[in-house]
C-alpha positions in Angstrom: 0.0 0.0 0.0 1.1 3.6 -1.0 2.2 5.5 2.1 0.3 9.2 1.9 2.4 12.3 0.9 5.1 13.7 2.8 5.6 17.9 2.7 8.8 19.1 3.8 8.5 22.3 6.2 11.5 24.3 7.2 10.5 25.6 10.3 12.3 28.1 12.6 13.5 30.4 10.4 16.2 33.2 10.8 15.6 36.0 8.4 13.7 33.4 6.1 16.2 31.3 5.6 17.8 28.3 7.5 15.3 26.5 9.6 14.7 22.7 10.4 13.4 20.8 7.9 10.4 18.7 9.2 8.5 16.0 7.4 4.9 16.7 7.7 2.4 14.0 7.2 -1.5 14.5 6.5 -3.2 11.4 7.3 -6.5 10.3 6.3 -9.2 8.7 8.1 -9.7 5.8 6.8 -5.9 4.7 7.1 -3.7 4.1 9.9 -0.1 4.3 9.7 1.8 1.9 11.7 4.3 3.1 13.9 7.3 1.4 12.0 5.9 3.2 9.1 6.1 6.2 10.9 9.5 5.9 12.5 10.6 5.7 8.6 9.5 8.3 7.3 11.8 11.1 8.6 14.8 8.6 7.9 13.5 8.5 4.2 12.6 12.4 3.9 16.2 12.9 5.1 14.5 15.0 8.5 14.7 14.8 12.0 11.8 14.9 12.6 8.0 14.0 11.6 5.1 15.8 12.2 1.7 13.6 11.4 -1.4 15.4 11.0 -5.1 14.6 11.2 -8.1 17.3 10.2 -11.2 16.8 12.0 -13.4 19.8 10.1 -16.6 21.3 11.9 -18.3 24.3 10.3 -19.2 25.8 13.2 -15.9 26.4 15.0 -12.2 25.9 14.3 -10.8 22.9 13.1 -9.6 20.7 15.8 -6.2 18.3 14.9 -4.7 15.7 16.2 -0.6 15.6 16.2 1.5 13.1 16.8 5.5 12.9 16.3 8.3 10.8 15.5 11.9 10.2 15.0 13.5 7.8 14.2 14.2 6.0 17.6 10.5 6.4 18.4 7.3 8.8 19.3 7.9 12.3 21.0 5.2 12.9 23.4 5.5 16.5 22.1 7.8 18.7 19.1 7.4 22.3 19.0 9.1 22.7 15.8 7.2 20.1 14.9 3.9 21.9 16.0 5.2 24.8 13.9 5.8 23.2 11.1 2.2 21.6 11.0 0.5 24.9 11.4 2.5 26.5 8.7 1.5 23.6 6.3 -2.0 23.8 7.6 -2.6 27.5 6.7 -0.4 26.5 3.4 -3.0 24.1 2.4 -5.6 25.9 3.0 -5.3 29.3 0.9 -4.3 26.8 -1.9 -7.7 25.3 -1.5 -8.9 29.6 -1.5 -9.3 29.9 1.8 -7.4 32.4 3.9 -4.5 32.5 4.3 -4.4 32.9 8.5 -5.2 29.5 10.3 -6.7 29.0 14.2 -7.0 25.3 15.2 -7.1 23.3 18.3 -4.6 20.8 18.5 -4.9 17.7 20.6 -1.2 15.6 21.3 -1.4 12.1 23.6 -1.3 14.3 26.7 -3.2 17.6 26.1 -5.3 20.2 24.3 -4.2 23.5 23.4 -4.4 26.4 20.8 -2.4 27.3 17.7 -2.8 29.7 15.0 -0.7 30.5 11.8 -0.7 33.8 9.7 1.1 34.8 6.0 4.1 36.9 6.9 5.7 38.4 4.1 6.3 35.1 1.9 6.6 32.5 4.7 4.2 31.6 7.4 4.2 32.7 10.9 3.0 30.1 13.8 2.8 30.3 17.2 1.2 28.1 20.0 0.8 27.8 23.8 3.0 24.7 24.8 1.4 24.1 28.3 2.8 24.2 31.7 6.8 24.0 32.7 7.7 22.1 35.7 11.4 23.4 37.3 13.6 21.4 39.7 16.8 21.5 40.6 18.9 18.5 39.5 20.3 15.8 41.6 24.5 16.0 42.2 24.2 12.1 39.9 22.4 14.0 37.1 24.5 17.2 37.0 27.8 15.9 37.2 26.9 13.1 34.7 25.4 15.2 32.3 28.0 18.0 32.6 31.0 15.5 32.0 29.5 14.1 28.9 28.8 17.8 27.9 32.4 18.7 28.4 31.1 21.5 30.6 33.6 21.9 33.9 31.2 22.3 37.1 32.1 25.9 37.6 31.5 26.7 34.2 27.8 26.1 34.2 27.4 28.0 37.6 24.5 27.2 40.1 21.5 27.8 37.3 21.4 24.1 35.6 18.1 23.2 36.0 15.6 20.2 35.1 12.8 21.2 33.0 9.3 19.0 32.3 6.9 19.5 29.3 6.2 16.0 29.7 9.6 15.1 29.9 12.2 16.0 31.5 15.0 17.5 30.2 18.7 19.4 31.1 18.9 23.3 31.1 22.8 24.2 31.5 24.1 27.8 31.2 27.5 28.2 29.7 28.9 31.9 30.3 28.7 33.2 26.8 28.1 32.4 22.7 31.7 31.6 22.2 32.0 28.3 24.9 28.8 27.2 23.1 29.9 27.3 19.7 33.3 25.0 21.3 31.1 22.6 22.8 31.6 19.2 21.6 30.0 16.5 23.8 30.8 12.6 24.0 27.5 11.9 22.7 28.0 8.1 23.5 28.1 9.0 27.3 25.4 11.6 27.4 22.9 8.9 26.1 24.0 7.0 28.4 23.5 9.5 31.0 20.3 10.7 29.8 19.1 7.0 29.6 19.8 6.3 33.0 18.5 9.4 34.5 15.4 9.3 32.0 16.2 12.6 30.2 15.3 13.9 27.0 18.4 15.6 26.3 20.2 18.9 27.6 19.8 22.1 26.4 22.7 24.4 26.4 21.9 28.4 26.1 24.4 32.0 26.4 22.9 34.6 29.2 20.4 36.8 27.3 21.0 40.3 26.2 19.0 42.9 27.9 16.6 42.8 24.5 16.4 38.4 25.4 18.5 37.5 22.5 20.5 34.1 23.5 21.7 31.3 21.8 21.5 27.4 21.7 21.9 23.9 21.5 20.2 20.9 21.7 21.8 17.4 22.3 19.3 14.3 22.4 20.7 11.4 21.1 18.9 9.5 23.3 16.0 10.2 20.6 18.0 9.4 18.0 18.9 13.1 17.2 22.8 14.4 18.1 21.6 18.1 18.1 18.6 19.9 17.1 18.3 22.4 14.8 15.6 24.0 16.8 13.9 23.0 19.8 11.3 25.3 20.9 9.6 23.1 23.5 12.8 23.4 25.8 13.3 26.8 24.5 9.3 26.8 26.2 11.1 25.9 29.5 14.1 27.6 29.5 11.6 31.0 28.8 9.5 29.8 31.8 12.9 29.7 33.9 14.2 32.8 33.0 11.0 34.8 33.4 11.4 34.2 37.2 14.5 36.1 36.6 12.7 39.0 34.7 13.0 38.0 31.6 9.8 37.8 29.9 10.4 37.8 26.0 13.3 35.8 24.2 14.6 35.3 20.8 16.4 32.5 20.8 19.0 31.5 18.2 19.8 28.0 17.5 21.4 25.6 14.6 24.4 27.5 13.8 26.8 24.2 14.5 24.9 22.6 12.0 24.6 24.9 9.5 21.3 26.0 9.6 20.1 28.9 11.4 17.4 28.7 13.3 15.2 31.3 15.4 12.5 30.6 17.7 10.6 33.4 20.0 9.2 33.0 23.4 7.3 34.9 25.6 6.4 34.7 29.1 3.3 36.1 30.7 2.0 35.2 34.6 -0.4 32.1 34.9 -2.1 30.5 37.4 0.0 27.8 36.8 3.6 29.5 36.7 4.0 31.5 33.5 2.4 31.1 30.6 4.2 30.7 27.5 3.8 31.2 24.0 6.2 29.9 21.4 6.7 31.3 17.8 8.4 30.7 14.6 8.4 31.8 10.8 8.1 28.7 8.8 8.3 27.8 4.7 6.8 25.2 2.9 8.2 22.8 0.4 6.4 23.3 -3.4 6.8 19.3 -3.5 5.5 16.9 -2.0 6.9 13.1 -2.3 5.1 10.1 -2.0 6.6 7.2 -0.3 5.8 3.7 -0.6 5.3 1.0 2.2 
């Protein structure tokens, strides 16, 4: 059986280029996927990710769609640049079919419900959702020092601020004391799966102190997911924007994908919430003209 189209989304991206390219997947009712099939597909499309999508239409409200993401080690309980890219294609699709161009849905993952909406910017597309509550802890000596050593980060070099983050899962936020010792990172990858395995981590997010406007930089490692760095991960940046807005910072732009050769840019901002703060997470988003068909 013929597997359905896959559309390639660059999502994330700094001054419209750059990005990460996401593989995004509009299902059909009356076929399911298997989940091999859908660990394969981002392997074949030559992505990190995948992004697969699901329309259920009402004419008396927004659309509400159901998301669900891979790599290829697995399924992601959650992807915001994943989310980004499906909005973009969403609102893509839809002015093709003449509707307009802007694009409200409600979007339902494995663990919650939420809104997101995408809008024509210029010649891209311009998405931005709430990703749901952060939970904060400090991390345990074991998981610092692991984690640190695999990230070739000394102990005094991260300072006090490393911090466990949960959007479902947990995951590493360690400061390094500017844009220069990131760029030089270059973790045993080998050990920090190991580490994150043991300690049941995502990954670790490595950012720069923010300017006094919130511009930082980042990097992603998660091989644990099958993915040696992100381009662009806006769920952690999502926690690291709830961290620092206890510090005052409430609005970040947050550059990431340099090492890798494709800039990436993703915005948060931080309002109060009755849970903690409330976040909202953007990003400027193309979609590919083509669309390939895979076979099964």
């Amino acid at each position: 059986m013929s597997a359905p189209p896959v559309a390639l989304v660059r999502a994330c991206l700094r001054d419209g280029a750059g990005g990460s390219p996401t593989a995004v997947v509009l299902e059909e009712e009356q076929r399911n996927l298997s989940d091999e099939e859908r660990r394969r597909v981002p392997v074949e499309a030559g992505t990190s990710h995948a992004v697969y999508v699901r329309v259920h239409s009402d004419e008396t409200q927004d659309p509400t769609v159901d998301l669900r993401f891979f790599t290829a080690e697995g399924e992601l309980p959650a992807c915001g640049h994943g989310t980004v890219a499906a909005l973009a294609y969403l609102a893509y699709n839809g002015s093709r079919n003449g509707a307009p161009g802007s694009y409200r849905a409600t979007l339902r993952t494995s663990r919650r419900v939420f809104d997101g909406w995408s809008e024509p910017r210029g010649s891209h597309l311009a998405a931005a959702f709430d990703p749901g509550p952060v939970d904060l802890r400090e991390p345990t000596e074991a998981e610092r020092g692991l984690a640190l050593e695999a990230l070739g980060v000394v102990p005094d070099g991260s300072g006090p601020d490393v911090r466990v983050a949960s959007m479902g899962r947990e995951r590493l936020l360690v400061p390094v004391p500017d844009r220069a010792t990131l760029a030089a990172l270059a973790p045993d990858l080998g050990r920090l799966r190991d580490a994150c395995d043991t300690f049941g981590l995502l990954g670790a997010y490595v950012y720069s102190p923010p300017s006094p406007s919130g511009s930082l930089a980042a990097r992603m490692f998660a091989p644990s997911i099958g993915v040696p760095e992100d381009i662009a991960n806006a769920n952690s940046s999502a926690c690291l924007a709830a961290h620092l807005a206890g510090q005052g910072t409430a609005e970040l732009t947050i550059d990431m994908g340099d090492a890798l050769g494709s800039p990436a840019t993703i915005t948060a901002t931080a309002r109060p919430g009755r849970r903690g703060p409330r976040i909202h997470l953007g990003g400027t988003a193309k979609v590919s003209e083509e669309q390939t068909a895979r076979s099964s």
